[in-house]
C-alpha positions as CSV (number, residue, x, y, z in Angstrom):
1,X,-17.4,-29.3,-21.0
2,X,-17.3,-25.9,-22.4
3,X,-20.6,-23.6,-23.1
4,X,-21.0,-23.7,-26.8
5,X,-23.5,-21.1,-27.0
6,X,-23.2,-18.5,-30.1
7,X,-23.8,-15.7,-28.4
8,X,-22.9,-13.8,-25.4
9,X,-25.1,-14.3,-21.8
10,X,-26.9,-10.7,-21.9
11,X,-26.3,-7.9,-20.5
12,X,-29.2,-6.9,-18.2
13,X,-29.8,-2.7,-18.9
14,X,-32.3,0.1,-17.5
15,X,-34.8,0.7,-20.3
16,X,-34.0,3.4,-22.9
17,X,-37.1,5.3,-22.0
18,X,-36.5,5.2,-18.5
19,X,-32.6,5.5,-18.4
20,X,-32.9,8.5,-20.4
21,X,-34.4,10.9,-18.1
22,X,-32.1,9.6,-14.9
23,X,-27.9,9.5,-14.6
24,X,-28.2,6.0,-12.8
25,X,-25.7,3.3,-14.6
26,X,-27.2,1.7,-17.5
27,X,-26.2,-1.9,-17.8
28,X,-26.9,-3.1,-14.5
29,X,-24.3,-6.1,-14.2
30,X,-24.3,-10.1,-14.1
31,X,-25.4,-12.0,-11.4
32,X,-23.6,-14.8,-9.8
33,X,-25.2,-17.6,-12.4
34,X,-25.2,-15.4,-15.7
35,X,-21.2,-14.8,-14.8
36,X,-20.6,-18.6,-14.3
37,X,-22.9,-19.1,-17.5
38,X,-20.9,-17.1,-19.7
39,X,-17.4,-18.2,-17.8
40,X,-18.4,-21.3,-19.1
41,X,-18.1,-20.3,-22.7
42,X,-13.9,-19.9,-22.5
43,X,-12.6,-23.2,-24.5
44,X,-9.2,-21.8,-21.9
45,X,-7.0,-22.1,-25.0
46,X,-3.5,-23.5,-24.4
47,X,-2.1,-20.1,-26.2
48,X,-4.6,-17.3,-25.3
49,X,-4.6,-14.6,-28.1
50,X,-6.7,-12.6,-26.0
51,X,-3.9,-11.9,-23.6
52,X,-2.3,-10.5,-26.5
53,X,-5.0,-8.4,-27.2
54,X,-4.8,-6.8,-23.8
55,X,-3.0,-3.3,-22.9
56,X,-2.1,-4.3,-19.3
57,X,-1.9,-8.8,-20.0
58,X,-4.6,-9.6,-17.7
59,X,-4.2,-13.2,-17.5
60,X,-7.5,-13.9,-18.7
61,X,-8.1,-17.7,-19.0
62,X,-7.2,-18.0,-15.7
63,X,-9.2,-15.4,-14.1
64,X,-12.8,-16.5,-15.8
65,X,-12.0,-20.2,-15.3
66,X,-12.1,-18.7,-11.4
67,X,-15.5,-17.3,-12.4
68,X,-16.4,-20.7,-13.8
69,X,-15.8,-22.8,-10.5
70,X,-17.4,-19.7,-8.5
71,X,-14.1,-18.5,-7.0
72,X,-14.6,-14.7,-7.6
73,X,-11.9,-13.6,-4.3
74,X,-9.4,-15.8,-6.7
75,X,-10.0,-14.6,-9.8
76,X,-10.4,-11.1,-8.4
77,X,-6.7,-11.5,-7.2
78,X,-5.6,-12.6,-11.2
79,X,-7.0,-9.7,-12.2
80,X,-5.4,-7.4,-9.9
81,X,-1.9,-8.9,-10.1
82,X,-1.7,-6.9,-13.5
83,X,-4.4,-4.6,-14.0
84,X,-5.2,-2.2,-10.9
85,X,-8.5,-0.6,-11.9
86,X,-10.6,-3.7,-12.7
87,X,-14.0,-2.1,-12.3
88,X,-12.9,0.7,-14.3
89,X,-11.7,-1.2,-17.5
90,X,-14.3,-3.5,-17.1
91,X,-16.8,-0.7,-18.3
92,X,-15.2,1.4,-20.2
93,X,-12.3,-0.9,-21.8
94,X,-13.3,-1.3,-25.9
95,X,-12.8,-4.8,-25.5
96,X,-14.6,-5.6,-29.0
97,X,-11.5,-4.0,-30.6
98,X,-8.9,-5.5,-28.1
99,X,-9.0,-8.7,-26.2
100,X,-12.2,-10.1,-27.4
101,X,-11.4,-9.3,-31.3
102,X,-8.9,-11.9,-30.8
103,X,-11.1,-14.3,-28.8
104,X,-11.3,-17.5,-30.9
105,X,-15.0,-17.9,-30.3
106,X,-15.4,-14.9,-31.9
107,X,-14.9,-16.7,-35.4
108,X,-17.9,-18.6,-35.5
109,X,-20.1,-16.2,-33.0
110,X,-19.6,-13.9,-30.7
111,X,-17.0,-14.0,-28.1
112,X,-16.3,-14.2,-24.7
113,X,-17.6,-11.3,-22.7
114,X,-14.3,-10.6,-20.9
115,X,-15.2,-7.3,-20.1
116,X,-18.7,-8.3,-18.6
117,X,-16.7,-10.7,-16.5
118,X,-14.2,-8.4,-15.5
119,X,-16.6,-5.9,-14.2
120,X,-18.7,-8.6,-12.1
121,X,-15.5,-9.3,-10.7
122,X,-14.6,-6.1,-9.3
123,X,-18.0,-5.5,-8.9
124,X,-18.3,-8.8,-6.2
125,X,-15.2,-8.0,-4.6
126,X,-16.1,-4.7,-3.4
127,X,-19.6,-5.7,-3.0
128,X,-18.8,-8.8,-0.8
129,X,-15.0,-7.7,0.6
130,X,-13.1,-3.9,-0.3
131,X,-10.2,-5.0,2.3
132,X,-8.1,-2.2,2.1
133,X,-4.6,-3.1,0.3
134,X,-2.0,-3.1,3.0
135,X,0.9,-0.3,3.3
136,X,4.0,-2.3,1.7
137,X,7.1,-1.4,4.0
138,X,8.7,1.6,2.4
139,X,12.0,1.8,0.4
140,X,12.1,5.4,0.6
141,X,11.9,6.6,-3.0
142,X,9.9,9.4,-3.7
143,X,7.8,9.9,-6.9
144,X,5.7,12.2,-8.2
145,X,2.8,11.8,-10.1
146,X,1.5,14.1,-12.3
147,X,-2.4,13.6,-12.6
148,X,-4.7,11.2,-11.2
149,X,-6.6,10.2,-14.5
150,X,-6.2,6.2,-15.4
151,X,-2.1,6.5,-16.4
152,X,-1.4,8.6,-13.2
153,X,-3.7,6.1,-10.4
154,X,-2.0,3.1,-12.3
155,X,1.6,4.3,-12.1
156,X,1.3,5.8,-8.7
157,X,-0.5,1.8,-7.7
158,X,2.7,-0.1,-9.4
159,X,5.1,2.0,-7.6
160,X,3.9,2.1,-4.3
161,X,3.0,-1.8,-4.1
162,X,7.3,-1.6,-4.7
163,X,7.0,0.4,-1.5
164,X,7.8,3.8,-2.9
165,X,6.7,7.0,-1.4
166,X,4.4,8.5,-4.2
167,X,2.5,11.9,-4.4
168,X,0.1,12.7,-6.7
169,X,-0.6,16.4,-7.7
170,X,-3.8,17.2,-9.5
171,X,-4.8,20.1,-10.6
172,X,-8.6,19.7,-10.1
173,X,-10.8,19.5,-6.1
174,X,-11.4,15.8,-7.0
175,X,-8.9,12.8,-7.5
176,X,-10.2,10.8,-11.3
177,X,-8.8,13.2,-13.9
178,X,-10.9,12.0,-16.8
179,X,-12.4,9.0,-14.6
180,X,-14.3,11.9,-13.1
181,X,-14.7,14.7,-15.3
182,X,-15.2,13.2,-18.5
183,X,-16.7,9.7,-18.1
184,X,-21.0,10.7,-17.5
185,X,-22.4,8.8,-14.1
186,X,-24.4,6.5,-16.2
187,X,-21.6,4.7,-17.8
188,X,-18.9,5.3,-14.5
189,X,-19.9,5.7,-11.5
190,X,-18.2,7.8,-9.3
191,X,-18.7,6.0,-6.2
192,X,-16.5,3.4,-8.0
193,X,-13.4,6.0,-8.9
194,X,-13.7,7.2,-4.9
195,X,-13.0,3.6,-3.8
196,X,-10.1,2.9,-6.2
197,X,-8.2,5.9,-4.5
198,X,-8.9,4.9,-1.3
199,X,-6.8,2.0,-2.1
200,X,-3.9,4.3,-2.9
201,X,-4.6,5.9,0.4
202,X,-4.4,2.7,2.2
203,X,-1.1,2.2,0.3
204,X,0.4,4.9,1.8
205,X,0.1,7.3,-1.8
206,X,-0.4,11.0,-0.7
207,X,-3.0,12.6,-3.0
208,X,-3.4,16.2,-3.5
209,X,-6.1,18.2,-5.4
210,X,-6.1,21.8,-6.7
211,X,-2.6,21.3,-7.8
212,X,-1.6,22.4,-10.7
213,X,1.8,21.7,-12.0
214,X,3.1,24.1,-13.9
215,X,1.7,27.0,-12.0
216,X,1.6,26.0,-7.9
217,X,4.7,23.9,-8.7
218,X,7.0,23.6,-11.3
219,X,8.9,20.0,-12.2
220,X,12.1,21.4,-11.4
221,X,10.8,22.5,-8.1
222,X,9.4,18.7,-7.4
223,X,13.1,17.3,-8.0
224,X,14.1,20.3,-5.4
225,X,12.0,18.3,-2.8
226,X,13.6,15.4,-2.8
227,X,11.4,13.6,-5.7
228,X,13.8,11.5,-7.9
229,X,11.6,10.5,-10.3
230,X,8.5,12.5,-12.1
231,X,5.8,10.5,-14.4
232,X,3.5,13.5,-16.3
233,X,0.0,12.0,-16.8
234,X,-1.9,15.1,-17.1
235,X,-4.1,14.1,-19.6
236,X,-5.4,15.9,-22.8
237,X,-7.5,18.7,-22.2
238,X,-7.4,21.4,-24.4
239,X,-10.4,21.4,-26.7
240,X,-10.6,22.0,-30.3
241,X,-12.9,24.0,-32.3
242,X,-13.6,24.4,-35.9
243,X,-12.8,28.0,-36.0
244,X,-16.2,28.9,-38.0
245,X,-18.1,31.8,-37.1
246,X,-20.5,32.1,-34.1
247,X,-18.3,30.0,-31.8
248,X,-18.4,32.9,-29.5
249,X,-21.6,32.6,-28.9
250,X,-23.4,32.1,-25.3
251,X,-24.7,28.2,-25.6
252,X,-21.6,27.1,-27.5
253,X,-20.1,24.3,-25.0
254,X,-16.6,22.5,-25.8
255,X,-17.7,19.0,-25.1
256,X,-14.5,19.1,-21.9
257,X,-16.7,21.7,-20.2
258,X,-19.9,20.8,-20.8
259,X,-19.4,16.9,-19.5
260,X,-16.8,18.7,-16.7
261,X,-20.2,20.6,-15.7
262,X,-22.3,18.0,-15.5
263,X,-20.2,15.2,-14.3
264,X,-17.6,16.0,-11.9
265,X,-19.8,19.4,-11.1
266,X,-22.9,17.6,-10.6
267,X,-25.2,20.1,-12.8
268,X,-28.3,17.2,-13.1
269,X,-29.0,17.3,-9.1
270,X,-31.3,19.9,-8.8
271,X,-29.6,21.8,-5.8
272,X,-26.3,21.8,-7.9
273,X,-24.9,25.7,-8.3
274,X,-23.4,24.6,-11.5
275,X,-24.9,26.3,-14.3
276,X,-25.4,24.5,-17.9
277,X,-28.3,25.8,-20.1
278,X,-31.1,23.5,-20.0
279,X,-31.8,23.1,-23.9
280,X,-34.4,22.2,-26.0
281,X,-32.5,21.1,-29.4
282,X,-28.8,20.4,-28.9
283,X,-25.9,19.7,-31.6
284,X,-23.0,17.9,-30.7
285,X,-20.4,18.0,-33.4
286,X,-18.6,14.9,-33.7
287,X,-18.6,11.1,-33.7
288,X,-16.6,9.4,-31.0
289,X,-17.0,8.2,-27.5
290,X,-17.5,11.9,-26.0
291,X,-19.4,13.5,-28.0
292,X,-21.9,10.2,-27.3
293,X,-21.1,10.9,-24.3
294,X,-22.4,14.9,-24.5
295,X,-25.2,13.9,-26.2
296,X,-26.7,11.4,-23.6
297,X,-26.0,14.4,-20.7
298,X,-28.0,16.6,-23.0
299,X,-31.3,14.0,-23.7
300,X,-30.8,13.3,-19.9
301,X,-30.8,16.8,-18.9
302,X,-34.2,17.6,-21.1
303,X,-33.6,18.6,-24.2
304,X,-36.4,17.2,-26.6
305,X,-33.8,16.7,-29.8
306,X,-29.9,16.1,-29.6
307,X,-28.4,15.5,-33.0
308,X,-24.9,13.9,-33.5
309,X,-23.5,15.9,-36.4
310,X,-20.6,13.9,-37.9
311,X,-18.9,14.8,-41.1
312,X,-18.4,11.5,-42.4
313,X,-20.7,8.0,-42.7
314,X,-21.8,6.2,-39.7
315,X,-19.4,3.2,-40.5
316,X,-16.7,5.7,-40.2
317,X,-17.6,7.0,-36.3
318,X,-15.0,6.0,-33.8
319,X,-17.3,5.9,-31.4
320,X,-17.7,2.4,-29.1
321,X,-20.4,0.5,-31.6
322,X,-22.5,-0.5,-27.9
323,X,-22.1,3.3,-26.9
324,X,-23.7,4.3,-30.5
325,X,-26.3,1.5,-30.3
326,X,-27.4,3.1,-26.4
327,X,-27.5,6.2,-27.7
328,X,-30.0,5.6,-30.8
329,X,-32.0,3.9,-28.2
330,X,-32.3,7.0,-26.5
331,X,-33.5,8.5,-28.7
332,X,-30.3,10.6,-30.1
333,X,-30.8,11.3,-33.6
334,X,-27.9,10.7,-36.1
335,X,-27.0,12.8,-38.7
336,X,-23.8,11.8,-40.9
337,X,-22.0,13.3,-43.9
338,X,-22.9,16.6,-42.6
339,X,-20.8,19.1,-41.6
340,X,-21.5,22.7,-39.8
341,X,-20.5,26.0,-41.4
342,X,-21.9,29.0,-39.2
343,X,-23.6,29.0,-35.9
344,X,-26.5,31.7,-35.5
345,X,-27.3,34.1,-32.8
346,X,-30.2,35.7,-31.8
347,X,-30.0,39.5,-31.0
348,X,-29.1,38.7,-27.0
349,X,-26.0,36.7,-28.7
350,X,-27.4,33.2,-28.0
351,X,-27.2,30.0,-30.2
352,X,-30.7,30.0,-32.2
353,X,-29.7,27.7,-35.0
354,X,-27.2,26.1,-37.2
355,X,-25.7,26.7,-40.6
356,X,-24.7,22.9,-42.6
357,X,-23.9,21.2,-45.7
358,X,-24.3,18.0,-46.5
359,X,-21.0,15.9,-47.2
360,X,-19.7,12.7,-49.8
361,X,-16.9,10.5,-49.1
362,X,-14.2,11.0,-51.3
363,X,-10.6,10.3,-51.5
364,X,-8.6,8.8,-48.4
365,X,-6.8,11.5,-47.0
366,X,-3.8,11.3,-44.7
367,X,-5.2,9.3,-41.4
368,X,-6.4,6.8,-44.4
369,X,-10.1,7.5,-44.4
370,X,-12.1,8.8,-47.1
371,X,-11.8,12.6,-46.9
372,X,-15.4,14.1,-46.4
373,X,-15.7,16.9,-49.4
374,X,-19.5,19.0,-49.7
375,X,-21.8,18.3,-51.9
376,X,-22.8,21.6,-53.9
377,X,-26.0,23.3,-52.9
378,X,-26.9,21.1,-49.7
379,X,-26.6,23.8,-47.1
380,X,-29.3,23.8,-44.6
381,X,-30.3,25.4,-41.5
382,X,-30.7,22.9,-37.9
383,X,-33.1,24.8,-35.3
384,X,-30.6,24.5,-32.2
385,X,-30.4,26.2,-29.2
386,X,-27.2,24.7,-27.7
387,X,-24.1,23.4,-29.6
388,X,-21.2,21.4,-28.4
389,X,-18.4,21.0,-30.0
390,X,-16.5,17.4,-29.6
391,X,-13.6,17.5,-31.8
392,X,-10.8,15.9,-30.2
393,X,-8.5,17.4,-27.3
394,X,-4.4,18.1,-27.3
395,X,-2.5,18.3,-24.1
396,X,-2.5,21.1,-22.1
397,X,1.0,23.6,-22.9
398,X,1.5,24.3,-19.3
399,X,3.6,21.7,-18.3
400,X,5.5,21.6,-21.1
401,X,6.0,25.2,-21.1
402,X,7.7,25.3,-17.6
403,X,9.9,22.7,-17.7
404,X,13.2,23.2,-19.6
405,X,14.4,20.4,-22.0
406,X,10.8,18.7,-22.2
407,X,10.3,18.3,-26.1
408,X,6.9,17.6,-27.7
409,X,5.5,16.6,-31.5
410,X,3.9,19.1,-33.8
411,X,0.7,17.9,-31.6
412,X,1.4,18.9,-28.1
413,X,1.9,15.5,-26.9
414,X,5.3,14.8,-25.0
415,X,8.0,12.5,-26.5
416,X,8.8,9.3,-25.1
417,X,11.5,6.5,-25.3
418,X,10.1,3.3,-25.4
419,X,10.4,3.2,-21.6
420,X,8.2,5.8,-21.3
421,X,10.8,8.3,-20.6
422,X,10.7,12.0,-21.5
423,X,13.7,14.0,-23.1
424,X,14.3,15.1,-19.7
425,X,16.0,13.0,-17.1
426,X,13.7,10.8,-14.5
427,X,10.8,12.7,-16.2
428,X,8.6,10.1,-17.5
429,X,5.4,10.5,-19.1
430,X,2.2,8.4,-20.2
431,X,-1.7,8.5,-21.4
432,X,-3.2,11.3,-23.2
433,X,-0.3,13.7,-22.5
434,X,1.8,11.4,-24.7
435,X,-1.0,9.9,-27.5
436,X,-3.3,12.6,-27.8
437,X,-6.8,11.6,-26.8
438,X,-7.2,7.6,-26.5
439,X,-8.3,5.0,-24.4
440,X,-8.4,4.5,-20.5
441,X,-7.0,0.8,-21.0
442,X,-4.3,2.5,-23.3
443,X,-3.6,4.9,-20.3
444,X,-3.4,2.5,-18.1
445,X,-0.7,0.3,-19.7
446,X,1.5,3.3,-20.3
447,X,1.5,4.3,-16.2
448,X,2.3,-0.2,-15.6
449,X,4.7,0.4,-18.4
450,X,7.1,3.9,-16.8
451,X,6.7,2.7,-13.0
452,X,8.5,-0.4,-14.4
453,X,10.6,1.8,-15.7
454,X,11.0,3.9,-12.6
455,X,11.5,1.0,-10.7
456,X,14.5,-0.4,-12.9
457,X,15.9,3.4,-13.1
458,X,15.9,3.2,-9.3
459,X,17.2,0.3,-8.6
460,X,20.4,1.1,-10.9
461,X,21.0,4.8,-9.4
């Protein structure tokens, strides 16, 4: 008999006023009982929309009706015969806008916590087990790939369990890509990224930091070493600005390096020679996942105010709703339908305030959303000492701009067939570098999606 509870089993979380002065993970995780509890709730529907709803198919009826009977090693081996990086999706997947919008309990209340379940899962197994995959026996195909974010760890996993011989070149000291730089401690821990590449290890995948391709090595030079096959998931990392005046000024952070900084450079531990200016009153400029994500860093770092300074209304953010509910817990302060127009400096060129106007939504523009115009004789000034600008991010150029034949959109992003393949030959290409800023679930079914296509290439030569 199914659990026909409303609502989901909660959460337990640190305490906003405690979790806000400390980088420790905020929602702490079910326990054995509150997983089988909410388990319980799946009516295990004879066609599961969810499924649907899913980037990499998870078979997820069968993997929480594990969790029901109290079978975690099983249903930690369903998740894993599709999705790779279980305890990694599990927390930062936007499931509300995926598998559990189509979740039929969902229509009367709230649905299945799939996510929640999919994290215990991973969570248990590498609590209770972390056997090492086994080396598959190789077929001895090489492939590179190209970044070691979500789209480049889940291609270089799919290929090698096919035993191919795979490589991964990033370009920064630590394997993660965005796992690592961009994702804050509290919300990923690093400890969990470390363990998911160990796996690769185990596998047999070589992984190699401080490469960057492009510059150490070019992708003609990887075919030149025997390589036959190339997937590019180097991820989006070029920041935007606004282009308004002050943006030069020292205390002006792209939202990349400041969370780089702190995250993968460890500026919160005190014996950390990272620098990153300990602020007072920040601004972040912007309204999705990272700049919640800069803004968190910055309360957790000291700074008595952190604004989120968003040009259009709060329905319109495109933020995670749970990551904007944490982050008004802790005490960030929203303030939509505004919009900077000048940074100030002081005389020593430092940020010491903020130029804004407030905005009105008017007509949709392009994207489809109202287009944010100013309201006449709003502007104000915002007493800030630090400003971070979280705009969006395009792909790098580099790549692009070294390999011959490797077309792009007016964006940056490479162009793909629907196999994932690049103009170029056995160059394939997936994530960010393709979409532009998006999801780490969306990354990851792109890298499932080109090593199937690898693998069928290969098999055909």
């Amino acid at each position: 008999m199914a659990n026909m509870t409303m609502t989901k089993t909660p959460m337990p979380e640190q305490e906003p006023n405690v979790r806000n002065h400390n980088f420790q993970e905020v929602a702490l995780g079910y326990t054995k009982e509150m997983a089988m509890e909410e388990a319980g709730r799946c009516l295990q529907c004879k066609k599961p929309l969810c499924v649907s709803g899913c980037p990499v198919n998870i078979r997820i009826p069968e993997f929480i009706a594990k969790v029901a009977e109290g079978d975690f090693q099983a249903a930690y081996e369903i998740i894993t015969s599709t999705n790779s990086l279980p305890a990694l999706s599990g927390r930062v997947c936007p499931q509300e806008s995926q598998c559990e919008a189509k979740c039929v309990r969902g229509v009367k209340g709230e649905p299945v916590a799939i996510g929640r379940l999919e994290r215990f899962v991973a969570d248990w197994y590498r609590e209770n087990v972390n056997a090492m995959p086994e080396r598959p026996a190789s077929n001895g195909i090489k492939v590179a790939v190209v970044g070691s974010g979500p789209a480049g760890l889940t291609c270089a996993s799919d290929l090698a369990k096919k035993g191919y011989a795979v490589s991964i070149f990033e370009a920064l000291h630590t394997a993660g890509g965005v796992l690592v730089y961009g994702i804050p401690e509290f919300r990923l821990p690093k400890a969990i990224v470390a363990n998911e590449v160990e796996k690769l290890r185990a596998m047999g995948v070589e992984v190699m930091t401080n490469m960057v391709i492009g510059k150490v090595l070019s992708i003609d030079e990887l075919f030149e070493m025997g390589f036959k096959a190339v997937f590019v998931g180097s991820g989006a990392g070029l920041p935007m600005f606004m282009h308004i005046p002050g943006e030069a000024l020292k205390g002006v952070y792209s939202a990349n390096e400041y969370l780089t900084r702190v995250n993968l450079m460890k500026a919160y531990i005190e014996e950390s020679d990272t620098p990153v200016i300990v602020s007072k009153a920040v601004a972040v400029v912007g309204g999705g996942n990272v700049a919640m994500d800069a803004a968190r860093c910055a309360k957790r770092l000291g700074a008595e105010k952190v604004y989120i300074v968003y040009r259009r209304g709060e329905a319109e953010m495109p933020a995670r709703l749970e990551e904007q509910h944490h982050a008004k817990e802790e005490g960030i302060e929203f303030m939509t339908l505004t919009n900077p127009t000048e940074i100030l400096g002081d005389e020593e060129g430092r940020v010491r305030g903020m130029k804004c106007i407030k905005m009105e939504l008017g007509e949709p523009d392009a994207s489809g959303r109202r287009r944010p115009v100013p309201v006449p004789d709003s502007e104000f000034e915002l007493d800030v000492d630090t400003v971070i600008m979280s705009l969006g991010t395009s792909p790098n150029p580099l790549i692009r701009s070294t390999t011959p034949g490797l077309e792009t959109n007016q964006k940056g992003c490479l162009i793909v067939n629907e196999e994932n393949m690049t103009t170029r030959e056995h160059v394939y290409a997936g994530g960010d570098a393709v979409t532009g800023a998006a999801t780490v679930i969306l990354a990851m079914g792109a890298g499932k999606k080109a090593a199937e296509a690898i693998d069928k290439a290969m098999q055909n030569k």
